[in-house]
C-alpha positions in Angstrom: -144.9 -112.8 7.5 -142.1 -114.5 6.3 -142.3 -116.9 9.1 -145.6 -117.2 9.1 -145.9 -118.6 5.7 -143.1 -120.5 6.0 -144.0 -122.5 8.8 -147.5 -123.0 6.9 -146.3 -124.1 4.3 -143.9 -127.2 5.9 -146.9 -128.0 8.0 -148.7 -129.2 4.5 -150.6 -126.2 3.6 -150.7 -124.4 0.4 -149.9 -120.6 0.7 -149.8 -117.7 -1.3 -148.4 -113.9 0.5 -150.1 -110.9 -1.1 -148.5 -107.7 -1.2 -147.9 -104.6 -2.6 -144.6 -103.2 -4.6 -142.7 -100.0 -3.3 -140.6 -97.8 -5.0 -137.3 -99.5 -2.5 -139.0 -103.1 -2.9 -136.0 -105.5 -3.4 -137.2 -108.7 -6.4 -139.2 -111.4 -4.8 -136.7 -114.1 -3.6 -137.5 -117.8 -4.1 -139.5 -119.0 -1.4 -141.3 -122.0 -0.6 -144.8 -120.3 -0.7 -146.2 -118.5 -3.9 -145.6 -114.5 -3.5 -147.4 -111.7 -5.6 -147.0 -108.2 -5.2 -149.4 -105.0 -6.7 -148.1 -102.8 -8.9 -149.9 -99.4 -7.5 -150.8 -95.8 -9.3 -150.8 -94.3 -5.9 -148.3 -94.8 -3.0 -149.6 -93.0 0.0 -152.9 -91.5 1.3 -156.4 -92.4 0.9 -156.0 -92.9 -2.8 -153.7 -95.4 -1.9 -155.7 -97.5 0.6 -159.0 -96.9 -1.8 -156.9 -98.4 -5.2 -154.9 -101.2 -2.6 -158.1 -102.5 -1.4 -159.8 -102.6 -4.5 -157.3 -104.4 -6.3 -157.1 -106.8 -3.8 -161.1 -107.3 -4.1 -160.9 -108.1 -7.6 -158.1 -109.9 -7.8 -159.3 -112.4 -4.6 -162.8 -112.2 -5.9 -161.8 -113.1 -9.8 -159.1 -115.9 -8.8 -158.8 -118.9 -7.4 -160.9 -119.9 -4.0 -158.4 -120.4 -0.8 -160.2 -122.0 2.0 -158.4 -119.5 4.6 -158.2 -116.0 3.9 -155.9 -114.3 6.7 -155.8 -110.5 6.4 -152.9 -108.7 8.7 -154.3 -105.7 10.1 -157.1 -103.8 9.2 -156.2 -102.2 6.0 -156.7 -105.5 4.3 -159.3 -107.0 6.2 -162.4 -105.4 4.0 -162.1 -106.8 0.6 -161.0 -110.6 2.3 -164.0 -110.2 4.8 -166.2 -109.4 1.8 -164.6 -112.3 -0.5 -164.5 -115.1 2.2 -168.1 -114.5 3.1 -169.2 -115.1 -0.6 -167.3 -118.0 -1.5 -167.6 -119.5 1.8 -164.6 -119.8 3.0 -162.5 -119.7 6.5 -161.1 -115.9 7.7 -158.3 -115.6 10.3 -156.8 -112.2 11.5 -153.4 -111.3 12.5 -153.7 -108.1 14.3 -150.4 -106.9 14.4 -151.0 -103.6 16.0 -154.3 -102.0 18.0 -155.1 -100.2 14.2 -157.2 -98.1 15.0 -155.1 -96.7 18.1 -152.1 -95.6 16.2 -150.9 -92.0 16.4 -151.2 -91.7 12.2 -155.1 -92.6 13.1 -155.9 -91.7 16.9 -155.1 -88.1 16.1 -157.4 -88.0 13.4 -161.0 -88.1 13.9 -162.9 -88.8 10.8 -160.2 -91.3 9.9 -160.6 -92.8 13.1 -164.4 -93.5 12.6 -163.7 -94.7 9.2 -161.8 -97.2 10.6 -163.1 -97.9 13.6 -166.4 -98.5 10.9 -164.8 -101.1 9.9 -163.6 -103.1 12.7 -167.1 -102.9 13.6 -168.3 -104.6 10.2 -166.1 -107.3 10.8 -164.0 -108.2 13.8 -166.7 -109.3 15.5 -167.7 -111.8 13.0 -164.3 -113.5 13.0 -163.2 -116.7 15.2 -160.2 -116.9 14.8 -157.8 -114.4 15.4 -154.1 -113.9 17.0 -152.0 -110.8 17.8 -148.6 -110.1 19.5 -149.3 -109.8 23.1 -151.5 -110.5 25.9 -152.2 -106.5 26.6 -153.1 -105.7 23.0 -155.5 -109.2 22.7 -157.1 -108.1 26.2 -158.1 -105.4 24.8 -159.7 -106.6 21.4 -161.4 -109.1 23.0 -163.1 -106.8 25.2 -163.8 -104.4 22.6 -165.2 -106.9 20.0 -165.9 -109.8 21.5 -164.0 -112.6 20.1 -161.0 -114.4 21.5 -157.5 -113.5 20.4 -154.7 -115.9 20.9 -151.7 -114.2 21.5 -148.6 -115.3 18.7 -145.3 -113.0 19.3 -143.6 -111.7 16.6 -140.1 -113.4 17.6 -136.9 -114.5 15.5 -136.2 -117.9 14.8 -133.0 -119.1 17.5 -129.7 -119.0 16.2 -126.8 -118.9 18.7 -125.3 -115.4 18.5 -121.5 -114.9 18.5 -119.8 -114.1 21.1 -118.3 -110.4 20.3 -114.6 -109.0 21.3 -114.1 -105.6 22.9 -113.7 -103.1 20.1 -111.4 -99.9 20.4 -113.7 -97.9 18.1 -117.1 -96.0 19.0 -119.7 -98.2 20.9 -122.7 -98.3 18.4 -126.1 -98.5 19.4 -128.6 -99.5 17.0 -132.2 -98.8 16.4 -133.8 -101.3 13.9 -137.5 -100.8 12.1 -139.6 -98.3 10.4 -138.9 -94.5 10.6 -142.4 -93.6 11.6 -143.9 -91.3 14.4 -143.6 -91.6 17.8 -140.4 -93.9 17.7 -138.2 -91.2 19.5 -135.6 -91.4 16.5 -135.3 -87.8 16.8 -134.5 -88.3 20.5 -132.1 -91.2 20.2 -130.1 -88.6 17.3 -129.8 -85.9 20.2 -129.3 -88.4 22.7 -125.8 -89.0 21.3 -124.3 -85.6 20.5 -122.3 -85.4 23.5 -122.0 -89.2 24.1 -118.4 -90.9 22.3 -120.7 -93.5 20.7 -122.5 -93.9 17.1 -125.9 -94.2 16.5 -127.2 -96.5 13.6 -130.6 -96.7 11.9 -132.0 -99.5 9.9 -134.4 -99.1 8.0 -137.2 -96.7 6.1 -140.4 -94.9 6.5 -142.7 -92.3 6.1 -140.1 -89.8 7.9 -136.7 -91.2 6.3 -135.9 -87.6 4.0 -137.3 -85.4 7.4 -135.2 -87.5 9.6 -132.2 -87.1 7.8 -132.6 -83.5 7.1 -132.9 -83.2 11.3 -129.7 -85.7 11.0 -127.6 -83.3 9.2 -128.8 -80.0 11.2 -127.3 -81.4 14.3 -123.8 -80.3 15.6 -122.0 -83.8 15.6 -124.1 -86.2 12.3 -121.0 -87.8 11.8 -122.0 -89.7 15.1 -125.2 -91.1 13.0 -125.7 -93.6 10.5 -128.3 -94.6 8.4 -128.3 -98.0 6.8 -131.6 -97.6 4.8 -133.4 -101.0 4.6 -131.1 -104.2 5.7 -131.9 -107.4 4.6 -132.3 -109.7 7.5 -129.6 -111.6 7.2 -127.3 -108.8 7.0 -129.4 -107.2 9.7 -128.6 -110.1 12.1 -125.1 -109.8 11.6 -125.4 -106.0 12.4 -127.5 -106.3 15.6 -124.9 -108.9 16.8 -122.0 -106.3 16.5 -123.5 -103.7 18.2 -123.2 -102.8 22.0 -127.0 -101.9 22.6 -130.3 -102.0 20.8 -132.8 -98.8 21.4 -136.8 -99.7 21.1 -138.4 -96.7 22.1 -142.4 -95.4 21.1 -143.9 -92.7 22.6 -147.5 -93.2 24.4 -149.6 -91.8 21.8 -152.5 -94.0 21.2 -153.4 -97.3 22.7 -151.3 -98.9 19.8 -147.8 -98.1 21.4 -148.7 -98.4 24.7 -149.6 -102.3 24.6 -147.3 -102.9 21.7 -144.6 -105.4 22.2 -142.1 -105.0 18.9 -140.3 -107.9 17.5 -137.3 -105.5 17.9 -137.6 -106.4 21.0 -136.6 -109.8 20.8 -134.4 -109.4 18.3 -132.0 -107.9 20.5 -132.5 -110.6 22.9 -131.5 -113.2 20.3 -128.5 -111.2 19.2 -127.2 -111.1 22.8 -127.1 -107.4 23.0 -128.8 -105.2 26.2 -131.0 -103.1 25.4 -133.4 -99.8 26.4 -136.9 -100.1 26.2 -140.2 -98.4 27.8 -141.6 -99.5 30.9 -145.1 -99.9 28.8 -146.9 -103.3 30.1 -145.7 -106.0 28.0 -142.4 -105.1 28.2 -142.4 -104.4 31.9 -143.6 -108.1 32.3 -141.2 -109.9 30.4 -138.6 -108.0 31.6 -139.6 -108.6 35.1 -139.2 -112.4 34.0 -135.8 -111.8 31.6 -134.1 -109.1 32.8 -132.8 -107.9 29.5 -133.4 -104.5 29.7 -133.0 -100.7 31.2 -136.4 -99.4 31.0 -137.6 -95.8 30.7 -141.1 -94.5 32.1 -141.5 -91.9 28.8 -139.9 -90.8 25.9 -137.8 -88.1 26.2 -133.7 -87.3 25.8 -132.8 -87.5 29.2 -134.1 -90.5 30.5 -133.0 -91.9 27.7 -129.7 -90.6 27.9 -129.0 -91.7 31.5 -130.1 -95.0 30.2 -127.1 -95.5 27.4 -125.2 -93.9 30.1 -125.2 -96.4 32.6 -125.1 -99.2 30.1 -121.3 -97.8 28.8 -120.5 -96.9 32.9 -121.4 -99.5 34.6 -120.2 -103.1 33.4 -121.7 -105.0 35.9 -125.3 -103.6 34.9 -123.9 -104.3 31.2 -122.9 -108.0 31.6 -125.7 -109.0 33.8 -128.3 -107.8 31.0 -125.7 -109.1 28.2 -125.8 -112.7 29.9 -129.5 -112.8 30.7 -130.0 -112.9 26.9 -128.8 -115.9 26.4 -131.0 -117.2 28.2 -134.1 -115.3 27.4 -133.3 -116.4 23.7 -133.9 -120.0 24.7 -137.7 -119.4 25.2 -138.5 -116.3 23.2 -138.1 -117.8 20.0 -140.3 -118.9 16.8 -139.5 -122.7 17.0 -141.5 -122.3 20.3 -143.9 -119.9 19.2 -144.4 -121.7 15.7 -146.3 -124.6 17.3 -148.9 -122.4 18.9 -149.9 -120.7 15.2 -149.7 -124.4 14.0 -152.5 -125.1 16.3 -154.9 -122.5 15.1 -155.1 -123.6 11.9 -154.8 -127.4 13.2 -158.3 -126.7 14.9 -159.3 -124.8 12.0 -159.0 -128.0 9.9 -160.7 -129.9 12.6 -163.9 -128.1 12.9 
């Protein structure tokens, strides 16, 4: 988002990022766009969403008119769809995810419909929309009948540093959310018999049961957990270590046509990485060749994997290299220009 309203904002528009605070929320740095941030009752749940949605309603509905309302995902997109239409105004959707196919939601039938309710209320009333990848905009397209442009969620290029071999433990690094399906638990076993260390950046719904399963392994000195990393810092880490991990499991839709910006981040830091053979990443590493690729989630194939990364150096440098150039397309200067021209048109028409 950060990018986003960023690059809005030195292409002459005036922007404002509305969130909502957590208990590990760092202070609002000075940006170039105006930020607020919700103080909630509720942190989790349906009391959560219920109290988050209202507030925005009121507060959108009770303040200042924007011509362009752009709600990311569907757990904002009511009270803007509801606000634009009455003042009039322009709506644009960033689908950053298939919502309603996530595991937390897929497995759940009545939340499902509730959902699914409401991307039926609205997504087919919007124009203009984008999303991450070409499988995942396929497939709301067809589904709701409106065109998604597809806008990856990819770093902005910086020349990563060229690293010197190291005589302590290899680290291999998973960066993001601790959520479901994101085979942490399988990465943590993965490495108990491997002379490497595993670090983990960042929160989420599982970080206490993760690091309760953490400590009830044989060998948790091997694992690290960073907690959330601010990305600057978090840069500096992903360029240091030996491999990045991006694994999901195919549970839902949502995972199976993702394409996660961890993905390029490891490209941009010059590191190899292992990944799933899902669609989008198939493609682009058909094109890249960046990447081992495993067909599901599970220890051994992931295992065999890391091994043959730390065995086999020729594998290792050929990914390694192939980065660098990878990094020279798959970046947000490039990507930038084609979210520009969305709202370009949008000012047109």
């Amino acid at each position: 988002m950060k990018r986003i309203c960023t690059a809005l904002t030195e292409a002459g528009y005036h922007v404002t990022l509305i969130g909502f605070e957590k208990r590990a929320s760092i202070p609002l740095q000075p940006s170039v766009y105006e930020e607020k941030r919700l103080r909630l009752l509720f942190r989790k749940g349906k009391l959560f969403y219920l109290e988050y949605n209202l507030r925005l309603f009121f507060l959108l509905l009770l303040g200042r008119r924007y011509e362009i309302y752009g709600p990311v995902d569907l757990d904002t997109i009511l009270p803007q769809f509801i606000v634009a239409k009455l003042k009039r105004a322009v709506l644009v959707y960033d689908a950053h995810e298939y919502f309603t196919e996530l595991p937390e939601i897929a497995d759940r039938p009545l939340i499902k419909y509730i959902w699914e309710a409401i991307a039926r209320l609205t997504l087919p009333y919007i124009r203009y929309n984008y999303t991450v990848g070409n499988a995942i905009a396929l497939e709301l397209t067809k589904r709701y009948g409106q065109p998604y442009e597809v806008i990856r969620n990819v770093p902005a290029y910086y020349e990563a540093p060229m690293q010197h071999e190291s005589k302590e433990r290899k680290v291999f690094l998973y960066q993001g959310a601790l959520n479901k399906g994101r085979g942490i638990e399988e990465m943590m076993l993965a490495v108990q018999d491997m002379d490497v260390e595993l670090h983990i950046a960042g929160e989420g719904d599982l970080s206490e049961e993760l690091r309760a399963f953490a400590q009830a392994l044989p060998h948790t000195d091997k694992i690290k957990f960073l907690g959330y990393v601010e990305p600057a810092r978090l840069i500096e880490i992903t360029t240091k270590a030996y491999a990045g991990l991006n694994l999901v499991s195919n549970e839902g839709k949502s995972y199976y046509l993702s394409l996660s910006n961890k993905f390029f981040d490891y490209i941009m830091a010059g590191i190899p990485q292992v990944t799933m053979n899902y669609p989008e990443y198939e493609v682009l590493n058909m094109e890249y060749d960046v990447a081992l690729t495993i067909s599901h989630l599970s220890v051994e194939p992931l295992k065999d994997a890391m091994l043959q990364l730390l065995g086999d150096n020729a594998v290792y440098s050929r990914l390694k290299s192939n980065t660098r150039n990878a990094a020279k397309m798959l970046n947000w200067q490039i990507e930038k220009e084609k979210l520009l021209n969305i709202y370009a048109g949008i000012s047109k028409s």
